[in-house]
CHARMM internal coordinates of N, CA and C (Angstrom, degrees):
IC EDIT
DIST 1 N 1 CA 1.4498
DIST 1 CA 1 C 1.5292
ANGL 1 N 1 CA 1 C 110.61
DIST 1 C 2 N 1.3114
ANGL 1 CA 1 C 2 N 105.63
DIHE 1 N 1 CA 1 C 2 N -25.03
DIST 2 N 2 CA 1.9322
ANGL 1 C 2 N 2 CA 100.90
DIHE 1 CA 1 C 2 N 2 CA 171.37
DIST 2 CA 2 C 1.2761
ANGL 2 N 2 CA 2 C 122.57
DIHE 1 C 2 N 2 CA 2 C -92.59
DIST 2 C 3 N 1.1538
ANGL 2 CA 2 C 3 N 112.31
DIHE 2 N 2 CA 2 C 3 N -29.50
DIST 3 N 3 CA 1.4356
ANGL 2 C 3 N 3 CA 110.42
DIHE 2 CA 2 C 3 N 3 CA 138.73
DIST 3 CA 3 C 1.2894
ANGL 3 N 3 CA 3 C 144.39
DIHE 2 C 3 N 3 CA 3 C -3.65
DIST 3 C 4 N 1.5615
ANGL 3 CA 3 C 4 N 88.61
DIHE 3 N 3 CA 3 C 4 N -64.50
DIST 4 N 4 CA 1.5751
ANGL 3 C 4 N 4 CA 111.72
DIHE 3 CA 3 C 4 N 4 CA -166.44
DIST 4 CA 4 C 1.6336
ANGL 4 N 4 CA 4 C 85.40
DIHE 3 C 4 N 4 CA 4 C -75.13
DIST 4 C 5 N 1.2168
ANGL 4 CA 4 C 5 N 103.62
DIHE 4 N 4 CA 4 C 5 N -62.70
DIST 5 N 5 CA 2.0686
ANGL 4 C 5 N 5 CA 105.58
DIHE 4 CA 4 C 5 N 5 CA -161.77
DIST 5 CA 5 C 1.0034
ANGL 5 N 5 CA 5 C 102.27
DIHE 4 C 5 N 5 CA 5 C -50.61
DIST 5 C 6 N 1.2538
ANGL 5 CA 5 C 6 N 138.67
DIHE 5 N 5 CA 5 C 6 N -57.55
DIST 6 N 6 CA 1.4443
ANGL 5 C 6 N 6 CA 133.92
DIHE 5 CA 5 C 6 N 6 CA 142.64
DIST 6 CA 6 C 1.8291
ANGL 6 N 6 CA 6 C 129.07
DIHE 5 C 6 N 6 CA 6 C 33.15
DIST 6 C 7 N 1.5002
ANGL 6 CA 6 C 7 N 75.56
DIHE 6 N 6 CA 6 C 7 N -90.30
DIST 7 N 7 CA 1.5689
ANGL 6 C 7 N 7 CA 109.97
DIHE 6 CA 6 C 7 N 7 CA 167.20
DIST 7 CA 7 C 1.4068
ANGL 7 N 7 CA 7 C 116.29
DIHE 6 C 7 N 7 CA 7 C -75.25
DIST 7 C 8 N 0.6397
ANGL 7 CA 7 C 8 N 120.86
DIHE 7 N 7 CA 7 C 8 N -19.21
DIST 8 N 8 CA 1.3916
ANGL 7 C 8 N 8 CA 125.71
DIHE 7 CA 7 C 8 N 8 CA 168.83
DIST 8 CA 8 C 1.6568
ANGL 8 N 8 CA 8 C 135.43
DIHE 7 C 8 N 8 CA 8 C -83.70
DIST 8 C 9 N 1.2912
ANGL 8 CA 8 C 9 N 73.98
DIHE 8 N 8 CA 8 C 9 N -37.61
DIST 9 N 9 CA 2.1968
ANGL 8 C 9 N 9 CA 108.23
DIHE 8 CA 8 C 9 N 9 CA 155.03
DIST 9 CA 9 C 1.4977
ANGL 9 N 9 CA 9 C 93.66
DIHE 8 C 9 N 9 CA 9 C -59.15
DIST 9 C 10 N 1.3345
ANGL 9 CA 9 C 10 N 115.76
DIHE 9 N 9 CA 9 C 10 N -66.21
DIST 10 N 10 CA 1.4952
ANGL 9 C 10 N 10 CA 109.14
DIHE 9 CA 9 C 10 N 10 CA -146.30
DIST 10 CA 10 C 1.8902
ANGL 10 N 10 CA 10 C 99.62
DIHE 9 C 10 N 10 CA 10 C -85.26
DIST 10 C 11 N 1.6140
ANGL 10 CA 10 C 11 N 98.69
DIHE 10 N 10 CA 10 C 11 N 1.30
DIST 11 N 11 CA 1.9327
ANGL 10 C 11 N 11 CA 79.29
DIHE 10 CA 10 C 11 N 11 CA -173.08
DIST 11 CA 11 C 1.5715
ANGL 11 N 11 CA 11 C 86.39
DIHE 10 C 11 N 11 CA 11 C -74.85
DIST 11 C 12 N 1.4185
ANGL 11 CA 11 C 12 N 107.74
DIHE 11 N 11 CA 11 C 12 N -48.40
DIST 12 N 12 CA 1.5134
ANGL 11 C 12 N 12 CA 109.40
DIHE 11 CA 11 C 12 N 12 CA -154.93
DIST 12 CA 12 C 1.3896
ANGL 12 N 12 CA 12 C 129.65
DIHE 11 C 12 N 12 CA 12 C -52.63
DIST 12 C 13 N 1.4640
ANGL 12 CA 12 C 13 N 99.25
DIHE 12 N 12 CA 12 C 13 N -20.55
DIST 13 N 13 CA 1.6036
ANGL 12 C 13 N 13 CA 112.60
DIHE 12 CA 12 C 13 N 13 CA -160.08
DIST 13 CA 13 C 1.6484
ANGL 13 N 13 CA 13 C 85.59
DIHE 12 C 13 N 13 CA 13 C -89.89
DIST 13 C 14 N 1.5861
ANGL 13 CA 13 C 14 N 123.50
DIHE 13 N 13 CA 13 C 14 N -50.20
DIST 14 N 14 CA 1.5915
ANGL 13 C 14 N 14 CA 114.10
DIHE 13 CA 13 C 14 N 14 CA 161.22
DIST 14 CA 14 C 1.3552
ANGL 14 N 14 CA 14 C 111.70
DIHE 13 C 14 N 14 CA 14 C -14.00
DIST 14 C 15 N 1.5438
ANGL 14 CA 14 C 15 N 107.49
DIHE 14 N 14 CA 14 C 15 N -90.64
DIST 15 N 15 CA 1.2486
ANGL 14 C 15 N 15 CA 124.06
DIHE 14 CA 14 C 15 N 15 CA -156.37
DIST 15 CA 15 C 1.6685
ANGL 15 N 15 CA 15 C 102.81
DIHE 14 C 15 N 15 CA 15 C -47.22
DIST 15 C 16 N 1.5165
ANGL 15 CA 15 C 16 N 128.78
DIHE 15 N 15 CA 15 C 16 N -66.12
DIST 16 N 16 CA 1.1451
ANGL 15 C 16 N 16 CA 128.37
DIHE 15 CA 15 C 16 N 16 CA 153.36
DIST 16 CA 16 C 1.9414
ANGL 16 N 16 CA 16 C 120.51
DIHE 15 C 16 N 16 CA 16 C -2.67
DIST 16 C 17 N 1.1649
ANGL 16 CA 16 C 17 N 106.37
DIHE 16 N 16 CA 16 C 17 N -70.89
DIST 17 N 17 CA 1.2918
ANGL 16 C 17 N 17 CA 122.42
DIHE 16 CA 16 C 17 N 17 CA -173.85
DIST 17 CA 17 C 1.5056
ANGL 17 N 17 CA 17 C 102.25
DIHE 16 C 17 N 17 CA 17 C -61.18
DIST 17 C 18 N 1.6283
ANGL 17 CA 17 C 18 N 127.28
DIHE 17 N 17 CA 17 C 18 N -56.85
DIST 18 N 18 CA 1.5167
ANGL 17 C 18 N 18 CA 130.74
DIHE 17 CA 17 C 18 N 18 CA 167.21
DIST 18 CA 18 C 1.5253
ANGL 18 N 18 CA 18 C 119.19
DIHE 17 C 18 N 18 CA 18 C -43.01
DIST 18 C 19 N 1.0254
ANGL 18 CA 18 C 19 N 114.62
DIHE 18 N 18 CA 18 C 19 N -36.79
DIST 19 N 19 CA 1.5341
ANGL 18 C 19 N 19 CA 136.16
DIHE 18 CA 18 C 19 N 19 CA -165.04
DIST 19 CA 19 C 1.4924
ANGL 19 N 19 CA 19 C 94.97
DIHE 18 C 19 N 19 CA 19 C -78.67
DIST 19 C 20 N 1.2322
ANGL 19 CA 19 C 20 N 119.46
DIHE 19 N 19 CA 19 C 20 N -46.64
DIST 20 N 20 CA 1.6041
ANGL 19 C 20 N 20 CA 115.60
DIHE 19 CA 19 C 20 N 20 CA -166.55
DIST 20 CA 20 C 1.6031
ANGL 20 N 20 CA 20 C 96.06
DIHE 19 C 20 N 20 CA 20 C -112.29
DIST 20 C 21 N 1.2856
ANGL 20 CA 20 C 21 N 105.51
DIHE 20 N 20 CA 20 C 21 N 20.08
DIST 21 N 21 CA 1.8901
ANGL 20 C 21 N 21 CA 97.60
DIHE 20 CA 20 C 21 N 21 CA 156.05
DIST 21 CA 21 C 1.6474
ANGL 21 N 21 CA 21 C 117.98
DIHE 20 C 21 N 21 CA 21 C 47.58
DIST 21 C 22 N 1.5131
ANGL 21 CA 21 C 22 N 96.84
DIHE 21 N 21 CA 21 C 22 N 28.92
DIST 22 N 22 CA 1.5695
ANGL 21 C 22 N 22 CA 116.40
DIHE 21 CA 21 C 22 N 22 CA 157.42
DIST 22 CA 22 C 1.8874
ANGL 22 N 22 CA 22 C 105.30
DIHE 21 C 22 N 22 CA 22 C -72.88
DIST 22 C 23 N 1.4191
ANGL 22 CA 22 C 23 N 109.71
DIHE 22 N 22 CA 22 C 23 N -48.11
DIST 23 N 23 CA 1.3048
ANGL 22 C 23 N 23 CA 119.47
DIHE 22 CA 22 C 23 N 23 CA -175.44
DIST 23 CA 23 C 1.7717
ANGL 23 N 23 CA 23 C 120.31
DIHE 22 C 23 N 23 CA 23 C -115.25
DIST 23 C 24 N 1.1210
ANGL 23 CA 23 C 24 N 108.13
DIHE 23 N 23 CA 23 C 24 N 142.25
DIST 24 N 24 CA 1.5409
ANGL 23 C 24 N 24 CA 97.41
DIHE 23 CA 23 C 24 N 24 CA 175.82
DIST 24 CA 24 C 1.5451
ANGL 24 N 24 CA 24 C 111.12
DIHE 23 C 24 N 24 CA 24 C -72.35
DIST 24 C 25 N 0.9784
ANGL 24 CA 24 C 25 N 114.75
DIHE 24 N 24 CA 24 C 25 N 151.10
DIST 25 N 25 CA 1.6278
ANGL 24 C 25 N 25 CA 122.60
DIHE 24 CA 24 C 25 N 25 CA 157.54
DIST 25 CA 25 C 1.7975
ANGL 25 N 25 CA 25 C 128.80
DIHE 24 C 25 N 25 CA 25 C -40.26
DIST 25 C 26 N 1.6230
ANGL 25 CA 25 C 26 N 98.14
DIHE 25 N 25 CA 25 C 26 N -22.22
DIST 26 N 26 CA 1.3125
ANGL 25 C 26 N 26 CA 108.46
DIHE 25 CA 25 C 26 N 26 CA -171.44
DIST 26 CA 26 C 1.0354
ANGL 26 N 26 CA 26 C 104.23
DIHE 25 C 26 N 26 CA 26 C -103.42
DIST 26 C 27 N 0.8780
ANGL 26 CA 26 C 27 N 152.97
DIHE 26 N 26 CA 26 C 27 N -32.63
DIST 27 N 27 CA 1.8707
ANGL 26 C 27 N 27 CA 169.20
DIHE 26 CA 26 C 27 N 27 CA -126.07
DIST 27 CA 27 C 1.3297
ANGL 27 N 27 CA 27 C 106.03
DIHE 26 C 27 N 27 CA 27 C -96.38
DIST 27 C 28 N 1.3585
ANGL 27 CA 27 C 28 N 118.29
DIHE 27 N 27 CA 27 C 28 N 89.59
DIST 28 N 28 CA 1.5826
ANGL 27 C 28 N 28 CA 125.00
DIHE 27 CA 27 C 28 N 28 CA -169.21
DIST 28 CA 28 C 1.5320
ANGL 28 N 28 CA 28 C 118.79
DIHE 27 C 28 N 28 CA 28 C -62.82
DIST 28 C 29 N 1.5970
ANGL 28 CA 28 C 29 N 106.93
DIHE 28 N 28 CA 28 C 29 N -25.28
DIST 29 N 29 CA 1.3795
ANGL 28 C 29 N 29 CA 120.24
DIHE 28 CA 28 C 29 N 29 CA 154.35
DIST 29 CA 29 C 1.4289
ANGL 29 N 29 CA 29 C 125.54
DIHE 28 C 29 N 29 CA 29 C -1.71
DIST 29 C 30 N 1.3231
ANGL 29 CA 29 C 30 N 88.52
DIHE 29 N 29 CA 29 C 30 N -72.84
DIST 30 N 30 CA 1.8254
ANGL 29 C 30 N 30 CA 108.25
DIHE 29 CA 29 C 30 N 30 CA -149.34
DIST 30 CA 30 C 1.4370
ANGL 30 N 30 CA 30 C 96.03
DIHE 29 C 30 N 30 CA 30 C -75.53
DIST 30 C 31 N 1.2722
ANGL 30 CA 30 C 31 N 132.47
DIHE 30 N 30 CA 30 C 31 N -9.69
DIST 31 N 31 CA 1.4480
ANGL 30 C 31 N 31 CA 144.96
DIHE 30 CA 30 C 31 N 31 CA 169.02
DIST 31 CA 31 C 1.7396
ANGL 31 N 31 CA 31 C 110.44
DIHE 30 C 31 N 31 CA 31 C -73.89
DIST 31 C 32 N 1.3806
ANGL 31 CA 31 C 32 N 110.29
DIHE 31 N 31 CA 31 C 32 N -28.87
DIST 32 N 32 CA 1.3577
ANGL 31 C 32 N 32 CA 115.58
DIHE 31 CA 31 C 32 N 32 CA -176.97
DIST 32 CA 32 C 1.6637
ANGL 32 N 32 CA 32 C 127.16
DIHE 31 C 32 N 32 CA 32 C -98.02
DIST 32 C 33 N 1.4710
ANGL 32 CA 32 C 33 N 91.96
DIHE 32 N 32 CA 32 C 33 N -18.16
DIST 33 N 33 CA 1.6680
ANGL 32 C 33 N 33 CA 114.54
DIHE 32 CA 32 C 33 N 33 CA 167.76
DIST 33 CA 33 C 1.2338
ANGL 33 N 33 CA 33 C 108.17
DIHE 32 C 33 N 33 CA 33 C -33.61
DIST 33 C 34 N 1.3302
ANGL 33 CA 33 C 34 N 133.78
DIHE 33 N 33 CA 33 C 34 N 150.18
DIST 34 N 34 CA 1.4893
ANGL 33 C 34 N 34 CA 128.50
DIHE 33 CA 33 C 34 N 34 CA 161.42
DIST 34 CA 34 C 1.9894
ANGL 34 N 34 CA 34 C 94.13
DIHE 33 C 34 N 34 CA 34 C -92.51
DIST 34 C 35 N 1.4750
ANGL 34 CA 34 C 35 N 103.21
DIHE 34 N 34 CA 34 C 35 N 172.21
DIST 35 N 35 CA 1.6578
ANGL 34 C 35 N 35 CA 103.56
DIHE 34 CA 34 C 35 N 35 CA -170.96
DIST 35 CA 35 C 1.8772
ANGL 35 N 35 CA 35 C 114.66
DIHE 34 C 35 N 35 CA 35 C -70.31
DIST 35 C 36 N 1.2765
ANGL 35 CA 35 C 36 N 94.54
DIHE 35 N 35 CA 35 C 36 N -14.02
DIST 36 N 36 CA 1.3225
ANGL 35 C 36 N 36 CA 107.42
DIHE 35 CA 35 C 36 N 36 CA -157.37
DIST 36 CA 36 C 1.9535
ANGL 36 N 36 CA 36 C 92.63
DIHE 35 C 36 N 36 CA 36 C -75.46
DIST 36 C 37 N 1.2043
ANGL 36 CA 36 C 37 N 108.31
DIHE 36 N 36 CA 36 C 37 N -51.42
DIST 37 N 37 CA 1.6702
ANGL 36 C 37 N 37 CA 113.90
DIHE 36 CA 36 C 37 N 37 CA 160.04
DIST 37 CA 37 C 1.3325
ANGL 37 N 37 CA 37 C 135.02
DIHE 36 C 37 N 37 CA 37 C -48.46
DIST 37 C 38 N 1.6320
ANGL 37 CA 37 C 38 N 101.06
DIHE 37 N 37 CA 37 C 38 N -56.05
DIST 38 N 38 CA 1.9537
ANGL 37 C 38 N 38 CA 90.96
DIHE 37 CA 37 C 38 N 38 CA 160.60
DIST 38 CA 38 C 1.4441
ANGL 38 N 38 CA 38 C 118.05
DIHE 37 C 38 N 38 CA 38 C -52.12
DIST 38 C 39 N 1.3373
ANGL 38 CA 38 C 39 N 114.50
DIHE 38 N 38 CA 38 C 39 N -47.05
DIST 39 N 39 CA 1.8200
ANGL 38 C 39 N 39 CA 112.71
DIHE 38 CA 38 C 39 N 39 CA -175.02
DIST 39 CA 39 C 1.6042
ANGL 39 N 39 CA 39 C 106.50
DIHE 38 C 39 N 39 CA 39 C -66.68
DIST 39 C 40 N 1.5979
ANGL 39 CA 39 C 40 N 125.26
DIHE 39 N 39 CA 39 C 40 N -0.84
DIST 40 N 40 CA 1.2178
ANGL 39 C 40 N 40 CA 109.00
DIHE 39 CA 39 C 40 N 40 CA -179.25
DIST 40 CA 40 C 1.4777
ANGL 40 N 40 CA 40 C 97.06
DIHE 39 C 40 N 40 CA 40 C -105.44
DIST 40 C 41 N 1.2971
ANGL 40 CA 40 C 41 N 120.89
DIHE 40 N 40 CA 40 C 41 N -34.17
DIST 41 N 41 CA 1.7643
ANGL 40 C 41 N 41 CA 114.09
DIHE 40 CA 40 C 41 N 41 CA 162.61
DIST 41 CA 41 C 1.2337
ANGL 41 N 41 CA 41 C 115.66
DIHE 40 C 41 N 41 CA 41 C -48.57
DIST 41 C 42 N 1.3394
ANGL 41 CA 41 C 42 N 117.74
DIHE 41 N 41 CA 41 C 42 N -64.17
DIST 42 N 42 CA 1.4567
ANGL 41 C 42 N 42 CA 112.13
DIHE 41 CA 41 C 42 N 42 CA 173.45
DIST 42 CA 42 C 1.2205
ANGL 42 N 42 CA 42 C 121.92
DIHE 41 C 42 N 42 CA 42 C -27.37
DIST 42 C 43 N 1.2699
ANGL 42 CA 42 C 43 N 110.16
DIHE 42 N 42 CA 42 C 43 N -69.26
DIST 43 N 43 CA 1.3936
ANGL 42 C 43 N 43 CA 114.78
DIHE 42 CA 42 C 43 N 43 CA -161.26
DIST 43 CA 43 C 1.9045
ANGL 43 N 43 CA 43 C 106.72
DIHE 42 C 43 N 43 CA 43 C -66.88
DIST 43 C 44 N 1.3298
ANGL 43 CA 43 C 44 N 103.75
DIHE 43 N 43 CA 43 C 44 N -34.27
DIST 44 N 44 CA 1.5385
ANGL 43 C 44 N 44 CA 111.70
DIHE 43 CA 43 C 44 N 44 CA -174.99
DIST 44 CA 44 C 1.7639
ANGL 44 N 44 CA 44 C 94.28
DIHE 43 C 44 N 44 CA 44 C -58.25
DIST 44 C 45 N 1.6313
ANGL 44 CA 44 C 45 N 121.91
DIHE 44 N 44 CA 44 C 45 N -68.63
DIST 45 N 45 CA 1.1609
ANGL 44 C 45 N 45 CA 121.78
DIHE 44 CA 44 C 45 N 45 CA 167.57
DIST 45 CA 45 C 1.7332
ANGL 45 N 45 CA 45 C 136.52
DIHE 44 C 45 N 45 CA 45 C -17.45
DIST 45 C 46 N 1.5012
ANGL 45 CA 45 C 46 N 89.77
DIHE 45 N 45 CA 45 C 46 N -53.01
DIST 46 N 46 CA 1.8101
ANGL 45 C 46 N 46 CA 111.08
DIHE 45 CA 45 C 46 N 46 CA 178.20
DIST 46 CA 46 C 2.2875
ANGL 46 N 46 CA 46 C 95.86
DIHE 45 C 46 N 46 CA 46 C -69.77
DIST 46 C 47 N 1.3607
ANGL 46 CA 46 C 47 N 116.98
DIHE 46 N 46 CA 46 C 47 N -27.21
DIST 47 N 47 CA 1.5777
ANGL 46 C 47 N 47 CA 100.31
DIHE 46 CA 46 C 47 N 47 CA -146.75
DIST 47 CA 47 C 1.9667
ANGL 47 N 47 CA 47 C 76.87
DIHE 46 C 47 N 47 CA 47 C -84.01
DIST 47 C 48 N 1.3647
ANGL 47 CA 47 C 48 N 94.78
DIHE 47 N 47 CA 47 C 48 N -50.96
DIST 48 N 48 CA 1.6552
ANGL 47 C 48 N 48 CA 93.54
DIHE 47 CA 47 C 48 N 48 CA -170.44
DIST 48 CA 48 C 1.0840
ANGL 48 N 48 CA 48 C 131.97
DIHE 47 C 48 N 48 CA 48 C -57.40
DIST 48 C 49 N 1.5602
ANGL 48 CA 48 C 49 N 128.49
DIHE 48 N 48 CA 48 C 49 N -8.88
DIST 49 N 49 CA 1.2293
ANGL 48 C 49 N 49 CA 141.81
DIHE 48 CA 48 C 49 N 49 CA -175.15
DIST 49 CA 49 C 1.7618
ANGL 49 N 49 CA 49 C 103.44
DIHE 48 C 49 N 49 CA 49 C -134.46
DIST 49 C 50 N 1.1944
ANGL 49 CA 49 C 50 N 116.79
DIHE 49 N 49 CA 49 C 50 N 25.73
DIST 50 N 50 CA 1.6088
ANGL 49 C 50 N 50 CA 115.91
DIHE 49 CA 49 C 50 N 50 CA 171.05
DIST 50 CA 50 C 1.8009
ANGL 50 N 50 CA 50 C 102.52
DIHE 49 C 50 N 50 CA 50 C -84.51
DIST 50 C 51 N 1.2123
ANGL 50 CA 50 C 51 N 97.25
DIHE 50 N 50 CA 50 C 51 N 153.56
DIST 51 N 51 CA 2.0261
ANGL 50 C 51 N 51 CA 101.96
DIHE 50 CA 50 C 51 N 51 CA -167.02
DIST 51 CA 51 C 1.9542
ANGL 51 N 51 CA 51 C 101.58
DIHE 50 C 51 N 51 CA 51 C -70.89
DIST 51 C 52 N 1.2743
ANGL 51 CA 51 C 52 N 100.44
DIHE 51 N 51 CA 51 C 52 N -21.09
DIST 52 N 52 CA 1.5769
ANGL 51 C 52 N 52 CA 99.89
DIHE 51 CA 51 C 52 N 52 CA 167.35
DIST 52 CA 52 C 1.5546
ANGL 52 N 52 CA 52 C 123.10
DIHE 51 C 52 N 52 CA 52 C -103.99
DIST 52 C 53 N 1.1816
ANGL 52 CA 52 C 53 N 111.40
DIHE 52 N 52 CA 52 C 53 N 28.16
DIST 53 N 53 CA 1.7122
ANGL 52 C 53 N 53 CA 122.71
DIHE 52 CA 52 C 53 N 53 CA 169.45
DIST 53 CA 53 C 1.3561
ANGL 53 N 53 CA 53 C 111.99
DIHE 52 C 53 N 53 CA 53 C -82.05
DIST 53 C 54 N 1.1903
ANGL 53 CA 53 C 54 N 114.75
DIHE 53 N 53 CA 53 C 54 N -29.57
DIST 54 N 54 CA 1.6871
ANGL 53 C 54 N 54 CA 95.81
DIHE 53 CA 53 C 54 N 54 CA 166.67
DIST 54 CA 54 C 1.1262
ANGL 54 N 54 CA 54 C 144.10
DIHE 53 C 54 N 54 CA 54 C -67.12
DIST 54 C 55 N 1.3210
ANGL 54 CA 54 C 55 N 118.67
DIHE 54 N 54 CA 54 C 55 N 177.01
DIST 55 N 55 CA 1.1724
ANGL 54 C 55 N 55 CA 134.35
DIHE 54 CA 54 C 55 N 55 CA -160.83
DIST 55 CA 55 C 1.4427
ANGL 55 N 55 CA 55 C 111.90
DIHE 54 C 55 N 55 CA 55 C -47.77
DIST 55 C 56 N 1.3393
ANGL 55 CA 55 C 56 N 153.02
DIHE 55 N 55 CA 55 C 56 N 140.64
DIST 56 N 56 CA 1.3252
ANGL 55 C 56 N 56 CA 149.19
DIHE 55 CA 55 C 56 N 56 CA -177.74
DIST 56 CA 56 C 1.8053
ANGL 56 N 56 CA 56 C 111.69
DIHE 55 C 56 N 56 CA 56 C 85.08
DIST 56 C 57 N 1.1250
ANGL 56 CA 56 C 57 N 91.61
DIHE 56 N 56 CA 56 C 57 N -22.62
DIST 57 N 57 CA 1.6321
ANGL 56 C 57 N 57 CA 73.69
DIHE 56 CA 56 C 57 N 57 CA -170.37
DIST 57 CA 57 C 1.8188
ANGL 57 N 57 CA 57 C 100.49
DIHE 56 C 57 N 57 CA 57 C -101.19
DIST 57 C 58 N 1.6647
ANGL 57 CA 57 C 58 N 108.07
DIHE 57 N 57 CA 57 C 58 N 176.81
DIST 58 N 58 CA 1.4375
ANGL 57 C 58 N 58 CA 121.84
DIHE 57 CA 57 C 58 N 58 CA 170.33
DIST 58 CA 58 C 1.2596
ANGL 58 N 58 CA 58 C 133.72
DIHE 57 C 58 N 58 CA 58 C -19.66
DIST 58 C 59 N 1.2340
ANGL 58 CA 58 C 59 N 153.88
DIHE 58 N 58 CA 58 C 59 N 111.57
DIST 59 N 59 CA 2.0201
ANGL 58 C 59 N 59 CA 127.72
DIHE 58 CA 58 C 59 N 59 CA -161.43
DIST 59 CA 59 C 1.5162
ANGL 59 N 59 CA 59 C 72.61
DIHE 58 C 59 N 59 CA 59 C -143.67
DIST 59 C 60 N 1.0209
ANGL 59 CA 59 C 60 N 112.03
DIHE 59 N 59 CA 59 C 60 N 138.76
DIST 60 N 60 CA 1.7877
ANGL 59 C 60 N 60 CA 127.25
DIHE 59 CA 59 C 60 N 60 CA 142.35
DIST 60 CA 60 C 1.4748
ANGL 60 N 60 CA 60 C 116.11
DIHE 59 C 60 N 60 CA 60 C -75.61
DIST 60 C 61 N 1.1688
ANGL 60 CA 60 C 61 N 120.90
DIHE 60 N 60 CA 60 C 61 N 127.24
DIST 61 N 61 CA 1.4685
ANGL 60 C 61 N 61 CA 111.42
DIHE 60 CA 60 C 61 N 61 CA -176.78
DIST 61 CA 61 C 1.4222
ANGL 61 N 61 CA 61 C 120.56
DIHE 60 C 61 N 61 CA 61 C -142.03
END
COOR INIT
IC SEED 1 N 1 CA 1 C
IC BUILD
């Protein structure tokens, strides 16, 4: 059963990542990622392109 959530973690964060054209659609890659890597694209993706990532404002770093 964790497994499954697992996998299910890692389809979504795919599709996520395809969807916002971090990854191509073709890129057999992102299938081979362990989960711990998609959630660090993601999140890298979400910090660099959040509407308060620019320049002047707050950044955790």
């Amino acid at each position: 059963m964790m497994r499954n959530n697992v996998e299910k973690r890692r389809q979504k964060l795919i599709n996520k990542l395809i969807f916002l054209n971090v990854y191509n659609k073709d890129e057999h890659k992102l299938n081979e990622m362990p989960l711990s890597k998609l959630e660090y694209e993601y999140r890298r993706f979400k910090l660099q392109n959040h509407p308060h990532g620019e320049f002047g404002s707050i950044q955790w770093v």
